[in-house]
PDB file with one MODEL, atoms N, CA, C and O in Angstrom:
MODEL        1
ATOM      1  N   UNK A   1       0.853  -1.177   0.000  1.00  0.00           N
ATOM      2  CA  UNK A   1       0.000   0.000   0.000  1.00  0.00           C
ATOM      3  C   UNK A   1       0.896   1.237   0.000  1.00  0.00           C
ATOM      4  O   UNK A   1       1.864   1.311   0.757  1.00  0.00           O
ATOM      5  N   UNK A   2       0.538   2.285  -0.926  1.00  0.00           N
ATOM      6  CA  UNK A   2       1.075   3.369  -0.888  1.00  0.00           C
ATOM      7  C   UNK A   2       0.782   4.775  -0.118  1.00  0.00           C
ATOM      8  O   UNK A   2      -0.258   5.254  -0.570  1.00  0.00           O
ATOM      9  N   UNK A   3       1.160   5.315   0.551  1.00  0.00           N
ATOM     10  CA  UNK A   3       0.265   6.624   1.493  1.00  0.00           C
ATOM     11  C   UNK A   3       1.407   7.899   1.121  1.00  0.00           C
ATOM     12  O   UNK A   3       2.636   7.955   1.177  1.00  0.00           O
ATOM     13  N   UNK A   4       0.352   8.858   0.725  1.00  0.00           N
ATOM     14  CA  UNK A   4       1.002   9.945   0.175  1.00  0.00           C
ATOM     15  C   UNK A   4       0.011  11.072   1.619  1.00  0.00           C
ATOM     16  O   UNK A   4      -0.948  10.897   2.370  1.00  0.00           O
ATOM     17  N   UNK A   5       1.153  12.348   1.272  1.00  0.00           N
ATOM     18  CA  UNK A   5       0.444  13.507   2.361  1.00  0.00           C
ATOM     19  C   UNK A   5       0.175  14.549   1.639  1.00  0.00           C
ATOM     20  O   UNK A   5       0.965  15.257   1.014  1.00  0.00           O
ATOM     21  N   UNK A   6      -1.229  14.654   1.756  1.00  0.00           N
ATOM     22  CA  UNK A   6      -1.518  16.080   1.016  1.00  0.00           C
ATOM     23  C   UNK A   6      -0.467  17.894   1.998  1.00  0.00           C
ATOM     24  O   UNK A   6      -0.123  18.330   3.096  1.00  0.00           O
ATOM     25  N   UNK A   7      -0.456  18.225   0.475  1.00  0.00           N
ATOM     26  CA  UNK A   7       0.228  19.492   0.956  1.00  0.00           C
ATOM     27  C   UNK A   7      -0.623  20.317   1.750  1.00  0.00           C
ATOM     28  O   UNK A   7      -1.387  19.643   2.441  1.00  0.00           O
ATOM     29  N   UNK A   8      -0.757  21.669   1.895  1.00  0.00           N
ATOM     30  CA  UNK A   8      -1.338  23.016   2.511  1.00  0.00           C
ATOM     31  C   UNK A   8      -2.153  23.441   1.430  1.00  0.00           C
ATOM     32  O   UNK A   8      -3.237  23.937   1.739  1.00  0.00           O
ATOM     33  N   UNK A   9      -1.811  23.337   0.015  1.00  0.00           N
ATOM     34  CA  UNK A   9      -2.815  23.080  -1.095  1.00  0.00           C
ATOM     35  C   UNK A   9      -3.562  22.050  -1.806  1.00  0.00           C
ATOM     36  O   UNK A   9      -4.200  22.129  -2.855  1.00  0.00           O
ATOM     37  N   UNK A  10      -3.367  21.129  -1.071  1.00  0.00           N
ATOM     38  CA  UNK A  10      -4.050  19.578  -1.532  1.00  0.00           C
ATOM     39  C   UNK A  10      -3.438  19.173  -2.339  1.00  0.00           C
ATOM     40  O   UNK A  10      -4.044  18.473  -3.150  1.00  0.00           O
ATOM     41  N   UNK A  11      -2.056  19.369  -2.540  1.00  0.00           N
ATOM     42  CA  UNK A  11      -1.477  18.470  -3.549  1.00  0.00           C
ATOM     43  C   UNK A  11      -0.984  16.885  -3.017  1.00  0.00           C
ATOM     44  O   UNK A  11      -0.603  16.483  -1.918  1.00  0.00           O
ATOM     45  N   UNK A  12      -1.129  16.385  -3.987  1.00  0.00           N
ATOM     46  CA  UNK A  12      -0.344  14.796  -3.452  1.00  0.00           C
ATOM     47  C   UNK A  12       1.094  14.488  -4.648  1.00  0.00           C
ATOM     48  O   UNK A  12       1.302  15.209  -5.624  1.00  0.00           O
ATOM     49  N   UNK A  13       1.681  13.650  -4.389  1.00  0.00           N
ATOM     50  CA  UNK A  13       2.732  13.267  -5.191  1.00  0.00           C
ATOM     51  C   UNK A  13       2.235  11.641  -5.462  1.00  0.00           C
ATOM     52  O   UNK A  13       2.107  10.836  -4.540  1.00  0.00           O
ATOM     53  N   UNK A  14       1.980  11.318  -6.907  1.00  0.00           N
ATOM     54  CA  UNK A  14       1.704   9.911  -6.909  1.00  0.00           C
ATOM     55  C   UNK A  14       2.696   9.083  -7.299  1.00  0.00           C
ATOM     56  O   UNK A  14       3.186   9.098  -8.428  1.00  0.00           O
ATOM     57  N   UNK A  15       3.050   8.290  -6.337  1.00  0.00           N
ATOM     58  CA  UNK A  15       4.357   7.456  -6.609  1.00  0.00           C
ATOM     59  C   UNK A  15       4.628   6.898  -8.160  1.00  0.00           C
ATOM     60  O   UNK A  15       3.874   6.521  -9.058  1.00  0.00           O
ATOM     61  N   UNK A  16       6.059   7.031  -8.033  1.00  0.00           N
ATOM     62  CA  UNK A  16       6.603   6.915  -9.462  1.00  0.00           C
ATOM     63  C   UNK A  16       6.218   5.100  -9.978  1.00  0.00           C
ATOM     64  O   UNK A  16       6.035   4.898 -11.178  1.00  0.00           O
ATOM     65  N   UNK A  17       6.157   4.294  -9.308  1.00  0.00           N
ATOM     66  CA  UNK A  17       5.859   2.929  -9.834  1.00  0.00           C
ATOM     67  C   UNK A  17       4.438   3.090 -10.358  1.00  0.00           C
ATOM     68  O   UNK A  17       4.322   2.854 -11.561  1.00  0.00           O
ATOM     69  N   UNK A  18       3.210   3.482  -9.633  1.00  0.00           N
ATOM     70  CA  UNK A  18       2.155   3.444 -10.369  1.00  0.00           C
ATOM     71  C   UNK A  18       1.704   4.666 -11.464  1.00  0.00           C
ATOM     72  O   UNK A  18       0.841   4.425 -12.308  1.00  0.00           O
ATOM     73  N   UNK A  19       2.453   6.189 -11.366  1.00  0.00           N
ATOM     74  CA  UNK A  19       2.608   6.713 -12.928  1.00  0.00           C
ATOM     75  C   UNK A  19       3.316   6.020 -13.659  1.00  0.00           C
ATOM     76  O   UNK A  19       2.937   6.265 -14.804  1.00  0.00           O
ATOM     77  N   UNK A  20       4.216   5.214 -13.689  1.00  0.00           N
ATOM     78  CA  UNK A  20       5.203   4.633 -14.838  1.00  0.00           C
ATOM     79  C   UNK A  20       3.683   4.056 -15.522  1.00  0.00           C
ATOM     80  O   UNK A  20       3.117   4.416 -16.554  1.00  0.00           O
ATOM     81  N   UNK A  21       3.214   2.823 -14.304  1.00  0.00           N
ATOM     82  CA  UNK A  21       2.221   1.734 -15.020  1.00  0.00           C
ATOM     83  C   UNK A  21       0.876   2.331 -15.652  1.00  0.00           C
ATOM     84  O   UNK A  21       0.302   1.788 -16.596  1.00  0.00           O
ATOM     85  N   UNK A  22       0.439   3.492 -15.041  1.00  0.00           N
ATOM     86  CA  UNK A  22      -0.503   4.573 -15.774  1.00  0.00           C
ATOM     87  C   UNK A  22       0.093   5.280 -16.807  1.00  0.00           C
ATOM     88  O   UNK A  22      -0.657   6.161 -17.225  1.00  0.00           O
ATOM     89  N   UNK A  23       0.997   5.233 -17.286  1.00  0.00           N
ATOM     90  CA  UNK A  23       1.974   6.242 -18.268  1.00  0.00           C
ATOM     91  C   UNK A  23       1.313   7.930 -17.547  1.00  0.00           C
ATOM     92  O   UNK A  23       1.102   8.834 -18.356  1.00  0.00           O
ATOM     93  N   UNK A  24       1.052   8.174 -16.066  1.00  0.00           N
ATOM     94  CA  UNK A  24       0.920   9.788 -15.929  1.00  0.00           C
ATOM     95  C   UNK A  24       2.403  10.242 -16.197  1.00  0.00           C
ATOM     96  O   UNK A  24       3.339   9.848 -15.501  1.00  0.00           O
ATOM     97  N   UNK A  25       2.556  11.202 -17.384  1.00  0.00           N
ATOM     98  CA  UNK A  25       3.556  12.259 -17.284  1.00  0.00           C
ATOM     99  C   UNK A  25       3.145  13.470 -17.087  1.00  0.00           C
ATOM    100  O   UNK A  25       1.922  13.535 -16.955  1.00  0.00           O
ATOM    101  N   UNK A  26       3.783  14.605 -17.007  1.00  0.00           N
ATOM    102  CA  UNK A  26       4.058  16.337 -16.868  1.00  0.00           C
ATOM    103  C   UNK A  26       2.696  16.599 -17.781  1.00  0.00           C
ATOM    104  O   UNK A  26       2.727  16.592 -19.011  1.00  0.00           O
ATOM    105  N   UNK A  27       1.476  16.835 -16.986  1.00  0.00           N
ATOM    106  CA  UNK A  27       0.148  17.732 -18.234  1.00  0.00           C
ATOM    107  C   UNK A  27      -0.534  16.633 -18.100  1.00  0.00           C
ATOM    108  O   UNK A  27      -1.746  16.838 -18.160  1.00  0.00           O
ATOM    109  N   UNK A  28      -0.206  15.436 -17.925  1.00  0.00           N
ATOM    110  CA  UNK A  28      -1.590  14.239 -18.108  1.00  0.00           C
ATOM    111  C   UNK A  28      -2.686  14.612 -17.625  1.00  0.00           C
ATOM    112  O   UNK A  28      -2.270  15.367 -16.746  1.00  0.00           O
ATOM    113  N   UNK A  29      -4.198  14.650 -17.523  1.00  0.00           N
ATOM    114  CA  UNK A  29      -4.945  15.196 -17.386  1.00  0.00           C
ATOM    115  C   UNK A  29      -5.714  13.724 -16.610  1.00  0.00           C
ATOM    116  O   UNK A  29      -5.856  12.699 -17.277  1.00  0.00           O
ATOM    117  N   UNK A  30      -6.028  13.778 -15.588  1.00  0.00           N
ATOM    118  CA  UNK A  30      -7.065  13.022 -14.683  1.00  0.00           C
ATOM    119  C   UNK A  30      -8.348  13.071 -14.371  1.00  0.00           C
ATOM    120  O   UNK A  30      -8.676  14.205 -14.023  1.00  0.00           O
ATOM    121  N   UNK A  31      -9.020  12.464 -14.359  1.00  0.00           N
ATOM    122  CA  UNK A  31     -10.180  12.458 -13.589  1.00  0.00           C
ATOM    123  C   UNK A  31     -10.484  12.012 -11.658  1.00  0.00           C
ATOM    124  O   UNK A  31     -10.174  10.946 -11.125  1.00  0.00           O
ATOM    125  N   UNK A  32     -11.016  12.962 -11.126  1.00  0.00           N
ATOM    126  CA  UNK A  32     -11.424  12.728 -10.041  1.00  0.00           C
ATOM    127  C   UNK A  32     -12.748  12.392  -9.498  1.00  0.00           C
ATOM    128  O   UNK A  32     -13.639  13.225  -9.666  1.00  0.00           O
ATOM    129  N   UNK A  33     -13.083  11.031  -8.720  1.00  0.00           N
ATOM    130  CA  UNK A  33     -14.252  11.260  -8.704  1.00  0.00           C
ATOM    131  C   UNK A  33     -14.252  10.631  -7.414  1.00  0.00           C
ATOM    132  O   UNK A  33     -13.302   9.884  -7.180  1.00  0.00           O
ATOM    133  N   UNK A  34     -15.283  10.812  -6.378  1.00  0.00           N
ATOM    134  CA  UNK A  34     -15.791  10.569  -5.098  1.00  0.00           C
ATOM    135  C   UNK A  34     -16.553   9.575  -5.499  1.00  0.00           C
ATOM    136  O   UNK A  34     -17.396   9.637  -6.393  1.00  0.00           O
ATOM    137  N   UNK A  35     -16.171   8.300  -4.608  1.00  0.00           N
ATOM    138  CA  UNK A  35     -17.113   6.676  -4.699  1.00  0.00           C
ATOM    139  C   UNK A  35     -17.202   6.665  -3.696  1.00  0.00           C
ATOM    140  O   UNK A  35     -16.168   6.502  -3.048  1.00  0.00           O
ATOM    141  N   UNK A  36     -18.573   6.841  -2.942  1.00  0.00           N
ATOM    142  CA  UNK A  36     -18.807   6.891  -1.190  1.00  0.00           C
ATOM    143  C   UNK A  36     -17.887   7.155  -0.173  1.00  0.00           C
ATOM    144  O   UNK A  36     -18.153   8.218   0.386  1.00  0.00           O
ATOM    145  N   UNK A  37     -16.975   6.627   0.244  1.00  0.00           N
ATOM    146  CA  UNK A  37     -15.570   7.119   1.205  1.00  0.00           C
ATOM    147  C   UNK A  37     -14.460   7.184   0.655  1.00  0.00           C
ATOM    148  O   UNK A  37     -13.481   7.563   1.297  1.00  0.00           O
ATOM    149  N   UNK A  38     -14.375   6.834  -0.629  1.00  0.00           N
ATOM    150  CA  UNK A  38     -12.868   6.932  -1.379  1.00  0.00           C
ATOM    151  C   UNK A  38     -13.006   7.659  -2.475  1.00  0.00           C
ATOM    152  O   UNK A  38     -14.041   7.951  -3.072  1.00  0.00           O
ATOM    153  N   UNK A  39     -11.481   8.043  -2.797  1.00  0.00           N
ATOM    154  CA  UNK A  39     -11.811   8.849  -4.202  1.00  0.00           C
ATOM    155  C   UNK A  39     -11.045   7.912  -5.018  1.00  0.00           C
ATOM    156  O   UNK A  39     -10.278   7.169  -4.405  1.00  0.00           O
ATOM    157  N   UNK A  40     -11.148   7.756  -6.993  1.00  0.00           N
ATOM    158  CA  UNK A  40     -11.022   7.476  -7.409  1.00  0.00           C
ATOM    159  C   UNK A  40     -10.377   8.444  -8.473  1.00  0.00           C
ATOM    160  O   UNK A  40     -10.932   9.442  -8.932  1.00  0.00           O
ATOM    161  N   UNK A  41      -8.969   7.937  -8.829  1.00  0.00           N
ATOM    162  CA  UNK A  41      -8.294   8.970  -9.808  1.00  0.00           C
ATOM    163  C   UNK A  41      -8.085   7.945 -11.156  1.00  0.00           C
ATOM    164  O   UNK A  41      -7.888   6.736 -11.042  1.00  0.00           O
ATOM    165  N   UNK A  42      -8.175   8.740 -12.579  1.00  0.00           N
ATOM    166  CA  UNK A  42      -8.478   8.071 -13.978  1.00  0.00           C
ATOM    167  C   UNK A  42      -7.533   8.820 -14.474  1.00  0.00           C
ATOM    168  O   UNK A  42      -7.512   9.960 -14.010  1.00  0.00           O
ATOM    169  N   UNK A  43      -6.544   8.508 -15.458  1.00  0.00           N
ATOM    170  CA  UNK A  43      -6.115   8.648 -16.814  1.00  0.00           C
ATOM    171  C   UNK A  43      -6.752   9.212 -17.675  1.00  0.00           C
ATOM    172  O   UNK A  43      -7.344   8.276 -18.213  1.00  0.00           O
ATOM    173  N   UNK A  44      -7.048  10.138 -18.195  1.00  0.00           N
ATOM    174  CA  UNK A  44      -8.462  10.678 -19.394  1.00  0.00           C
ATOM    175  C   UNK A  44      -6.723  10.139 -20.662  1.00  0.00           C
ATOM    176  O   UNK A  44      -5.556   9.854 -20.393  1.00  0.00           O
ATOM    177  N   UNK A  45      -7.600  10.267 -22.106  1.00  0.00           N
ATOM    178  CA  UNK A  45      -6.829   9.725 -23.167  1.00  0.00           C
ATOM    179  C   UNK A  45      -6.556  11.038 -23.294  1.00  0.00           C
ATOM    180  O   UNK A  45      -7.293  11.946 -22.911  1.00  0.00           O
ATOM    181  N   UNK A  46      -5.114  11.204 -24.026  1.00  0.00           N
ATOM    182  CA  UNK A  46      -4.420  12.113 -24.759  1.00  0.00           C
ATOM    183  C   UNK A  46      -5.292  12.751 -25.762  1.00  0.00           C
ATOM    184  O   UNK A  46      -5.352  13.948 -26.043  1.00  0.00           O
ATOM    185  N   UNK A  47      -6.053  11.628 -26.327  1.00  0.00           N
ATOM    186  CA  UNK A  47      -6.750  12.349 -27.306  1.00  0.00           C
ATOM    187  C   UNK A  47      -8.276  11.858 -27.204  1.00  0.00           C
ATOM    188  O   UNK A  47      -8.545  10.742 -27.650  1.00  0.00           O
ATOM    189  N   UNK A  48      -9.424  12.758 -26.557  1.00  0.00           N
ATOM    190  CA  UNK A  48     -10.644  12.026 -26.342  1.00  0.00           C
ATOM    191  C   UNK A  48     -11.776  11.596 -27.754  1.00  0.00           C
ATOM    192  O   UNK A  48     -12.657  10.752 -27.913  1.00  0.00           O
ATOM    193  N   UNK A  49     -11.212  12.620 -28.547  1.00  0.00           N
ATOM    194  CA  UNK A  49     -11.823  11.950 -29.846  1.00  0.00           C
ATOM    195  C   UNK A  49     -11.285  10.582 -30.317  1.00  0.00           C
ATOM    196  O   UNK A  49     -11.884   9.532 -30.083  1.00  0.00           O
ATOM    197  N   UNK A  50     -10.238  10.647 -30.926  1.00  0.00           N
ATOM    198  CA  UNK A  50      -9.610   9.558 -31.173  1.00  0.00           C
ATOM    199  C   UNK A  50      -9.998   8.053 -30.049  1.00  0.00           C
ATOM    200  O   UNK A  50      -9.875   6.860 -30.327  1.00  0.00           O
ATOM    201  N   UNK A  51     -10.449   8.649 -28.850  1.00  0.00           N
ATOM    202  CA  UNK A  51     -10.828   7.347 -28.205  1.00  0.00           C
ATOM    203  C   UNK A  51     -12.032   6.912 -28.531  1.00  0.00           C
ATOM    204  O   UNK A  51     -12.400   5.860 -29.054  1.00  0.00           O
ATOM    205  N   UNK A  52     -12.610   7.860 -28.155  1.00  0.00           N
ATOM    206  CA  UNK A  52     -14.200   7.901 -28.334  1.00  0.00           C
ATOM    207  C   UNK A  52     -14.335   7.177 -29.687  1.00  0.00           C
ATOM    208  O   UNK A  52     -14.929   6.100 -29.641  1.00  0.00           O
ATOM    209  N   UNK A  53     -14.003   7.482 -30.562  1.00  0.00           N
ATOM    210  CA  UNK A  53     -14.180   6.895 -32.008  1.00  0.00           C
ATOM    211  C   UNK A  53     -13.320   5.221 -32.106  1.00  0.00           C
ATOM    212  O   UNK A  53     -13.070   4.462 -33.042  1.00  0.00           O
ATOM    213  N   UNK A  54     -13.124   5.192 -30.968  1.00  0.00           N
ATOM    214  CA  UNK A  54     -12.326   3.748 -31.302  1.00  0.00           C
ATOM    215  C   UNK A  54     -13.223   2.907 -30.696  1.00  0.00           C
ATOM    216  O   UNK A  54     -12.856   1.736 -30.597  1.00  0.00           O
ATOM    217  N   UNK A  55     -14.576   3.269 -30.156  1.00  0.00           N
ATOM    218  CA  UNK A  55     -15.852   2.217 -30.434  1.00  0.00           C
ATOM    219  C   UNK A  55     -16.367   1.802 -31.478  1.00  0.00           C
ATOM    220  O   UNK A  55     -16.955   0.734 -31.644  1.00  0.00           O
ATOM    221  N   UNK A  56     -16.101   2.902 -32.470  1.00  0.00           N
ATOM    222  CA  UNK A  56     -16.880   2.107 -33.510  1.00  0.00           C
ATOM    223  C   UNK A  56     -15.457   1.276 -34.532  1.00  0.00           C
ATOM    224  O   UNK A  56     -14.269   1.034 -34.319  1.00  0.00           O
ATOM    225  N   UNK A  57     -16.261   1.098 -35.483  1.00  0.00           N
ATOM    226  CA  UNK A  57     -15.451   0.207 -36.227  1.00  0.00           C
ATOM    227  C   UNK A  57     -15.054   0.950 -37.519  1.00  0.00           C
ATOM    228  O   UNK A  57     -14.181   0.425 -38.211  1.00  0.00           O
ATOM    229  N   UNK A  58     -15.636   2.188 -37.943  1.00  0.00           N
ATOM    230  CA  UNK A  58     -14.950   2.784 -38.876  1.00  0.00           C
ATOM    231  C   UNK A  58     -15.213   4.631 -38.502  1.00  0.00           C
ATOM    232  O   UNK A  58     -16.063   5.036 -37.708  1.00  0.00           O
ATOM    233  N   UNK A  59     -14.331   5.458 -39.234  1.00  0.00           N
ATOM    234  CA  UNK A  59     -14.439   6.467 -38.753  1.00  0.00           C
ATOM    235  C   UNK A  59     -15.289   7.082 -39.844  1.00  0.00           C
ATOM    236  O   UNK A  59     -15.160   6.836 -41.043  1.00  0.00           O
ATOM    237  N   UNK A  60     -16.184   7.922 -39.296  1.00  0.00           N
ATOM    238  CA  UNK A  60     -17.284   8.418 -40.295  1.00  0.00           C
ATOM    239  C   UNK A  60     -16.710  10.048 -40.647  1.00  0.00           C
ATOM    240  O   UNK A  60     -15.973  10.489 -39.766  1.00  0.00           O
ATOM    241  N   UNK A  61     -16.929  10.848 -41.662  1.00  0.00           N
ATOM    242  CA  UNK A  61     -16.191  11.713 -43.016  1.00  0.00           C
ATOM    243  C   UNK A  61     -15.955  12.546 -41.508  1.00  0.00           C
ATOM    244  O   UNK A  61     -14.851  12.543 -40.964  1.00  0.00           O
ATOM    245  N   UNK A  62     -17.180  13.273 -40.904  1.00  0.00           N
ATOM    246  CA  UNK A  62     -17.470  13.965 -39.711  1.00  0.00           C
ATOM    247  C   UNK A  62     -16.455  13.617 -38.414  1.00  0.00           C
ATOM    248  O   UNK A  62     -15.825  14.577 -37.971  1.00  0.00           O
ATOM    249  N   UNK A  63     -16.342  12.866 -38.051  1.00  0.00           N
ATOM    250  CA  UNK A  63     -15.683  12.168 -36.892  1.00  0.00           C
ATOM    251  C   UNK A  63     -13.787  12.534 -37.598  1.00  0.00           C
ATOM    252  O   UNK A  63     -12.983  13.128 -36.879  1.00  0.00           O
ATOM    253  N   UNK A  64     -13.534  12.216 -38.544  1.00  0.00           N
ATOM    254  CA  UNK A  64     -12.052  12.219 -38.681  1.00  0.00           C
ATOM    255  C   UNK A  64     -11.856  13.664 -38.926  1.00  0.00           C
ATOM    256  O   UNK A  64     -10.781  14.160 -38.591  1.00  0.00           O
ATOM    257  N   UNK A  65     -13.268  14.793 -39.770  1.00  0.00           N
ATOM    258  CA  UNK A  65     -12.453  15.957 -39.838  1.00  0.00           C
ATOM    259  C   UNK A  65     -12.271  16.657 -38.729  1.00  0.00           C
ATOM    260  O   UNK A  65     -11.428  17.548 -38.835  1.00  0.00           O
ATOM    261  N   UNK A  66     -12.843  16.531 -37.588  1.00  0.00           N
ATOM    262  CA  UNK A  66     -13.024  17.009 -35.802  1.00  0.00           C
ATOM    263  C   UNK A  66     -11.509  16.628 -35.982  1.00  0.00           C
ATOM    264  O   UNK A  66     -10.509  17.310 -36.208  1.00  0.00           O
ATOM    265  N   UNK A  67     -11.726  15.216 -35.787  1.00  0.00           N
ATOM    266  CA  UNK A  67     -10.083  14.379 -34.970  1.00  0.00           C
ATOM    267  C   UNK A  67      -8.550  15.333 -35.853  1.00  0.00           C
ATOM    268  O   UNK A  67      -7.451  15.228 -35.308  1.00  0.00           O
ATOM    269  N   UNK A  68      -8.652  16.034 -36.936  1.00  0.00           N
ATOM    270  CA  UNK A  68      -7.748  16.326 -37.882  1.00  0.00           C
ATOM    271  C   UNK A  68      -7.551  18.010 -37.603  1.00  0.00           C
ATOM    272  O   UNK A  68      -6.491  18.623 -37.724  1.00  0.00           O
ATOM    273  N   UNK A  69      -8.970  18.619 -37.168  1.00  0.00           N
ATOM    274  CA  UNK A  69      -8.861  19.644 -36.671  1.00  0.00           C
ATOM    275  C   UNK A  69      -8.314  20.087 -35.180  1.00  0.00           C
ATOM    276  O   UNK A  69      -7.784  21.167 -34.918  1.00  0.00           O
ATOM    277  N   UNK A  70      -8.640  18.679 -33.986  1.00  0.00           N
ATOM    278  CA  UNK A  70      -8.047  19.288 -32.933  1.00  0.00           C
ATOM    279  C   UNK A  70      -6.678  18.620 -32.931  1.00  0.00           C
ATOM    280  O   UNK A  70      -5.965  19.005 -32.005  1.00  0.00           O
ATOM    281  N   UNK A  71      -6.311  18.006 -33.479  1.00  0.00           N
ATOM    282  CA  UNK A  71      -4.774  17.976 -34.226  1.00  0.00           C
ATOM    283  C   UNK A  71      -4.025  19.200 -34.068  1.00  0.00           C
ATOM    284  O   UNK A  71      -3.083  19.430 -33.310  1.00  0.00           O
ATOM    285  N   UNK A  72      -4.723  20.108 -35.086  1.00  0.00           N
ATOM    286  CA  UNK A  72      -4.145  20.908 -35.699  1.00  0.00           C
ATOM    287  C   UNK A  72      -4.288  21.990 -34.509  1.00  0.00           C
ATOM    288  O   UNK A  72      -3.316  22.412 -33.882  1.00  0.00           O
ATOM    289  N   UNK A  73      -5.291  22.288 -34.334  1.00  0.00           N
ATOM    290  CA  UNK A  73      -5.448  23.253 -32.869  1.00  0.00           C
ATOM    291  C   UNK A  73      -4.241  22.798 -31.627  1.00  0.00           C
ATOM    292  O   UNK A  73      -3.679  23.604 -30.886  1.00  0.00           O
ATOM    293  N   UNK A  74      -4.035  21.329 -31.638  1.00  0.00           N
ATOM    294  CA  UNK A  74      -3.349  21.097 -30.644  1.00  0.00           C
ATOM    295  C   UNK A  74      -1.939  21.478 -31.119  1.00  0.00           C
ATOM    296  O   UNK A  74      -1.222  21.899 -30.212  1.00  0.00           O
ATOM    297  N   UNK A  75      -1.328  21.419 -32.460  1.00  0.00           N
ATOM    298  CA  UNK A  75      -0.258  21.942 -33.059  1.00  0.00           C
ATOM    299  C   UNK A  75       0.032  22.815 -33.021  1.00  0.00           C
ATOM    300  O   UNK A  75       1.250  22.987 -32.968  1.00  0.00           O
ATOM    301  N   UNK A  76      -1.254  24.506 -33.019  1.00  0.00           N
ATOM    302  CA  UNK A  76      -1.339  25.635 -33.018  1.00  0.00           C
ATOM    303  C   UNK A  76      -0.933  25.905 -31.637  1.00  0.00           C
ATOM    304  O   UNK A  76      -0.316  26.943 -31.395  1.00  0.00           O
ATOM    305  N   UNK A  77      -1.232  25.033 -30.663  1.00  0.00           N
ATOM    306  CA  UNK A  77      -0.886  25.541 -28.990  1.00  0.00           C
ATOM    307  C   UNK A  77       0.445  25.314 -28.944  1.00  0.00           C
ATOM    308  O   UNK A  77       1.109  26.322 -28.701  1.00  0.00           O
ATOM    309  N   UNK A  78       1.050  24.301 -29.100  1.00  0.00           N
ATOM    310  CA  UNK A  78       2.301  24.118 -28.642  1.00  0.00           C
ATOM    311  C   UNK A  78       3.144  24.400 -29.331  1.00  0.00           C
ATOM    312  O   UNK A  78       4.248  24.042 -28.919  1.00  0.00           O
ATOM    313  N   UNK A  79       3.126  25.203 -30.781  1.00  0.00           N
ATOM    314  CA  UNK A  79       3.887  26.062 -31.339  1.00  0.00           C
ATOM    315  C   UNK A  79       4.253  27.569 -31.032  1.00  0.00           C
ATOM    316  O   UNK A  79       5.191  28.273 -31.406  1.00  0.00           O
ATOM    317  N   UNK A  80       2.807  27.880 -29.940  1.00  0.00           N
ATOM    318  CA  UNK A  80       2.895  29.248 -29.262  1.00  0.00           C
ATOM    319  C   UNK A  80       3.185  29.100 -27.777  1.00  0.00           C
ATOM    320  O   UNK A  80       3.266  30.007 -26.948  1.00  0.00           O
ATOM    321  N   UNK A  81       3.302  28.025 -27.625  1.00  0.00           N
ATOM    322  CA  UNK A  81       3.917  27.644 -25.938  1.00  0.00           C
ATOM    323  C   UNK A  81       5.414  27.939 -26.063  1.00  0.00           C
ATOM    324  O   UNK A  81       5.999  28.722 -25.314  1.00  0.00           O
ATOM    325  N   UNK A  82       6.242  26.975 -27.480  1.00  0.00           N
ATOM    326  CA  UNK A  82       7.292  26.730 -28.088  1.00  0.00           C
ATOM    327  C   UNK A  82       7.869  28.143 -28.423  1.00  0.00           C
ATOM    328  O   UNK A  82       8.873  28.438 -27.775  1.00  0.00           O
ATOM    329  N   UNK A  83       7.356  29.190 -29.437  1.00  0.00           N
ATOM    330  CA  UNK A  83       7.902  30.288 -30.107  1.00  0.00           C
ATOM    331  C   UNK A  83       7.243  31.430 -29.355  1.00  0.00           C
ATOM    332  O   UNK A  83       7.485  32.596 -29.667  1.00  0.00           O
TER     333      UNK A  83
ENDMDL
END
């Protein structure tokens, strides 16, 4: 069992063996959610379209030009993070 201490701002540090096995790196984005006395922390996907669409079995004209556009939006951010 692992026990972490929240900071003075509620931060925790989540041990490096179970981010390795979650792949959490620097920006990963989580979900938090309260299950009666415990909380529960999630992985959200890098890319929620691209997941979302990996229920179905083919990608429809609509669905890939979204997925191609926040691509590109996501390209547009980290070129102005970058320059």
């Amino acid at each position: 069992m692992n026990i972490v201490t929240a900071s003075s701002r509620g931060q925790i540090v989540i041990p490096k063996e179970i981010r390795n096995r979650f792949n959490i790196v620097a920006g990963k984005k989580l979900s938090i959610t309260a299950e009666g006395d415990h909380m529960l922390l999630t992985p959200l996907p890098d890319d929620p379209v691209d997941a979302f669409c990996g229920i179905f079995k083919e990608k429809s004209s609509l669905t890939r030009a979204l997925s191609e556009h926040r691509k590109k939006d996501k390209q547009r951010e980290e070129k102005k993070i970058i320059g």
